[in-house]
N, C-alpha and C positions, 0 to 999 in steps of 0.2 A: 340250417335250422329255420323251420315257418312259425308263423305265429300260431298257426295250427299243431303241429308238434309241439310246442309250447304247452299250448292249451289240454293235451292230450296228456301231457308229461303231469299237470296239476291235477287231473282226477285220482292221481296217487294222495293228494292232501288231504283228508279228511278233516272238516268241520270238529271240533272238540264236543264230548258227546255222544256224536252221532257215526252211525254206517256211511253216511252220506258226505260227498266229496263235497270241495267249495266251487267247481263247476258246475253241479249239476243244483245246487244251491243257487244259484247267480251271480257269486260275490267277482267272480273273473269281469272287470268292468272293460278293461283295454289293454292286449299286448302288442307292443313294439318292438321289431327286431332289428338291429343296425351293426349286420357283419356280424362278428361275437360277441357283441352287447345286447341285452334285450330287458325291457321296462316294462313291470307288469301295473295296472293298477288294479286294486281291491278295493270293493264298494260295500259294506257292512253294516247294514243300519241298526246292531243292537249295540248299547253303548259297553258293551261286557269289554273291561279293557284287559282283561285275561284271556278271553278269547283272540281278541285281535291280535295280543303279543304271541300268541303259540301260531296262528293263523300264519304270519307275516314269517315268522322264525320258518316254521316247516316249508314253505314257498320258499322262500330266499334258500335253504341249506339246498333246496330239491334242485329249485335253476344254477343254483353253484355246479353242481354234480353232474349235470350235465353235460357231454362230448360238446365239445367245437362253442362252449358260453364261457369265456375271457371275464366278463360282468354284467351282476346282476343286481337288478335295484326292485324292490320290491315296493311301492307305494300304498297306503292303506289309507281308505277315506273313513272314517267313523266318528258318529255323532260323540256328542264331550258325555264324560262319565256322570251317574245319576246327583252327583250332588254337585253340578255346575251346571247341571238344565234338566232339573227334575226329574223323578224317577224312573225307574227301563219299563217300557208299559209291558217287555216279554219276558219279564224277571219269575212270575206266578205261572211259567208253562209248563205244564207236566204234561208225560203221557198215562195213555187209557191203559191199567194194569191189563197184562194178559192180550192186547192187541199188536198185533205185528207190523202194519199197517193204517194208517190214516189218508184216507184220499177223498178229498172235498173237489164235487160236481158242480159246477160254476156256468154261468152263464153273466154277460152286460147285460143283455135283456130279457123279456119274459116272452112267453109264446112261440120258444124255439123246442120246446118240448124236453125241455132240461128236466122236470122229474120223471118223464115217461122215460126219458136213456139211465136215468138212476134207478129205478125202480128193475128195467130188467138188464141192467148189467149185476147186478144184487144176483137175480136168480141166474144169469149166464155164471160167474163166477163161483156161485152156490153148484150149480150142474158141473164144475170143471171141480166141483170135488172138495172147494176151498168154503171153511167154515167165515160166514158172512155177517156182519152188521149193518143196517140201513138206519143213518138217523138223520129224521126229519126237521131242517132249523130255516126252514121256510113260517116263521113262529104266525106272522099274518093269513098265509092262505096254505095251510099242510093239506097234502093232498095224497101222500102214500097210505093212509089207513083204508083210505078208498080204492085206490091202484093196486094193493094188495089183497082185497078183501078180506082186513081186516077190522073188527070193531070191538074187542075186547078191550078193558082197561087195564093194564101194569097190574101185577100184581107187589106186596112187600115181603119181603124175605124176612127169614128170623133175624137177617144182619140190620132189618128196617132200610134195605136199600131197593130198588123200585127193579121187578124182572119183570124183562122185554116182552110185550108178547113175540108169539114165532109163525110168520107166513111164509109158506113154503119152502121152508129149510130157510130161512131169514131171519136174526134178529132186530125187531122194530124198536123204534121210541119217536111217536111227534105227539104236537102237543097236541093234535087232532083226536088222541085217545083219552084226554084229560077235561075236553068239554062237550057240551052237551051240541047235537046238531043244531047246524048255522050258528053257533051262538060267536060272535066275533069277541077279536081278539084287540085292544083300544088300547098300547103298551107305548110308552115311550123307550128311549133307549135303553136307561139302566135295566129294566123290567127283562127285554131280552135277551142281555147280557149276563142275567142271573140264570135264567133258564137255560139258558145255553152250558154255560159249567155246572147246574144240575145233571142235563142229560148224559153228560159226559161224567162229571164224578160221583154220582147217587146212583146210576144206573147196573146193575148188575151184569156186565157184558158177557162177561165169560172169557174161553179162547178164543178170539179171532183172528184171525187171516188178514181177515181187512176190515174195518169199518169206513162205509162210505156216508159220506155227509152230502142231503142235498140242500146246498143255500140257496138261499132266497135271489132274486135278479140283484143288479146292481152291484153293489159296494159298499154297503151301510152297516149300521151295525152290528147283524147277526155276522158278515165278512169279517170284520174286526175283533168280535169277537172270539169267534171260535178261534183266528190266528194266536189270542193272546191265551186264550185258555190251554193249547195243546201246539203242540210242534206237529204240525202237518208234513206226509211223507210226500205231499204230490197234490197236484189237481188238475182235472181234467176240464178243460170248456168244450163246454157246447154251443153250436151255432148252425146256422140255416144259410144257404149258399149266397143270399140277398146282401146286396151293399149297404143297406141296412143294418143289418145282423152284425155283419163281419164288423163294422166302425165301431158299434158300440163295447163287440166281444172284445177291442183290443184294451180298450179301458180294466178288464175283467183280467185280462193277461197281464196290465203293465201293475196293476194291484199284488197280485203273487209274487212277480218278479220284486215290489217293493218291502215284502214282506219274506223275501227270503222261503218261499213257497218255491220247489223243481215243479215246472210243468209236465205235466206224463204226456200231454198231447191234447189236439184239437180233433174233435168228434162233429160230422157233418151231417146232419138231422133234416128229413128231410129234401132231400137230396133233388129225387126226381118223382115220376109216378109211369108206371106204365100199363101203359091203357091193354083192354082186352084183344087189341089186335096184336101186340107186343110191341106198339110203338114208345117210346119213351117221352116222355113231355117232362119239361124242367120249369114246373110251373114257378119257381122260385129263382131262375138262373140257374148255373150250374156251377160247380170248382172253386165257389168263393172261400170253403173252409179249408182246402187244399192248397190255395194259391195264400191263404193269409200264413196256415204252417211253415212253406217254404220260402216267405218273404223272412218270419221273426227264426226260423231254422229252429224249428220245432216240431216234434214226430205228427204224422197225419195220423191218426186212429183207425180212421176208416168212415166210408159215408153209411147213412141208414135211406132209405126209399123211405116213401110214402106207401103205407099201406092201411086197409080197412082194417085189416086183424089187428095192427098196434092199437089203434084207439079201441075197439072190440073189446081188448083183453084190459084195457086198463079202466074200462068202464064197467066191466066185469068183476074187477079185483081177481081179474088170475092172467098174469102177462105174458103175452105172447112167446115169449121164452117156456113159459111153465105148458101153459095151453098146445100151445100145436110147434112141440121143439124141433120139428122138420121142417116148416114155414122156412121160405129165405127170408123173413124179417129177424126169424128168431137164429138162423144161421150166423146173420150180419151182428148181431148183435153178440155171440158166442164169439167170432171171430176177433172183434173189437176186446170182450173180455179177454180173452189169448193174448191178445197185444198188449193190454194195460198189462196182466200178469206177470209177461215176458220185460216190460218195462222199469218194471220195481222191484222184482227181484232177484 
């Protein structure tokens, strides 16, 4: 018995809840196997001390039952319950009525083209036939009203709850529909912390498939946010092959993992360009979104090229998915959709 069998044996445990197991969770921090002993540790950062008891019980009875495990010790790390170190900041998470999926598009840094891969994974997944949500929590600089070509404002429903407008078979919401051009956005944190559980619970989504969330760079407060407002099923990062890129993405990775967010995978943007002779130039490097997946053993998504048509179409508001779905930008991009799909459900 490996610690891999081990670990294999615990995606039977499910999370209390949820569909989702405590490995693909993060909570498996360390197993140890020694002959027919083996010590698991779990890493829990919500202080739900009802969770952890049901958590710890199903692990412990599951490594008992086990062929050729003699003993089993089950260790559970979790913060002290809310009223010996203030309250659970993920006590208020609810899900999006009617969405089957939540998957939040992530980047550590800005300029890897993290809304242009959100914007047509939106209509990749829309084309594979899956009813879509895109919400914009980039609340500083939104830029899907424009990548979609859309400019209409929300309309209120008789329920007085805010419907999405709809670009290309896509449900929108940023707050780029809410102001007037250029007009900037000068918020501190609570301000987008509210807006952010508006979008999500005033918004009239419907049935979705999935709703995709694109966040903002970094790890601030719209990150935080949305984690505490909603039980996220996954999150995808994005990065660009450069040592650059890759250092700062892993900040953006170790964020999820602390917030009990499954990684779906790393998406490589970017990638190369090739030129009209068919030569390939890797004017950013090559492999670095591929070589960081297989360092943290984490799925690869898939790389994206460089190409004139992505920015074309996102300048456009009609993305290159939508525009010219034969395109190998928009191939790459369906194919990656296929793999997220394949991934979460």
């Amino acid at each position: 018995m490996s610690a891999e069998d081990i670990r294999a044996a615990l995606r039977s445990v499910k999370y209390p809840g949820y569909s989702r197991d405590i490995v693909s969770f993060g909570l498996v921090q360390d197993i140890r196997v020694d002959g027919d002993r083996v010590h698991v540790v779990l890493h829990l950062n919500s202080p739900n001390v009802e969770a952890g008891r049901k958590i710890r019980e199903d692990s412990q009875a599951l490594l008992e039952s086990l062929p050729g495990v003699r003993e089993a010790v089950v260790e559970l790390i979790q913060p002290a319950a809310a009223g010996a170190g203030g309250p659970d900041p993920w006590a208020h998470q609810t899900r999006v009525p009617g969405v089957r999926r939540v998957l939040a598009v992530a980047s550590g840094k800005g300029g890897v083209g993290k809304s242009t891969v959100a914007v047509n994974l939106a209509c990749a997944l829309q084309r594979l036939q899956a009813r879509v949500g895109l919400l914009d929590c980039d609340i500083y600089g939104p830029s899907i009203p424009l990548m979609m070509g859309v400019r209409q404002r929300p309309t209120l429903s008789a329920r007085e709850m805010l419907v999405p407008p709809v670009g290309h078979g896509v449900k929108l919401m940023s707050i780029g529909f809410l102001l007037d051009d250029d007009q900037p956005v000068i918020w501190r944190g609570p301000m987008i912390q509210k807006t952010i559980q508006q979008f999500l619970t005033v918004v009239e989504w419907g049935e979705l498939d999935y709703l995709l969330v694109d966040l903002p760079p970094g790890t601030g407060d719209a990150q935080l946010s949305l984690c505490q407002a909603v039980p996220l099923d996954g999150g995808i990062v994005v990065t660009t092959p450069q040592a650059a890129s890759v250092g700062v993405v892993r900040k953006g990775i170790a964020m999820f993992q602390k917030v009990n967010v499954p990684i779906v995978g790393i998406i490589e943007n970017m990638s190369f360009f090739e030129a009209p002779g068919g030569q390939r130039i890797e004017i950013f490097g090559h492999g670095g979104g591929r070589a960081e997946a297989a360092r943290q053993g984490l799925r690869f998504l898939g790389e994206i090229p460089i190409y004139q048509e992505i920015r074309e179409g996102g300048d456009r508001g009609l993305p290159v998915v939508v525009g010219a779905p034969d395109h190998p930008a928009a191939r790459a991009f369906l194919e990656i959709a296929e793999a997220i799909r394949r991934a979460v459900d």
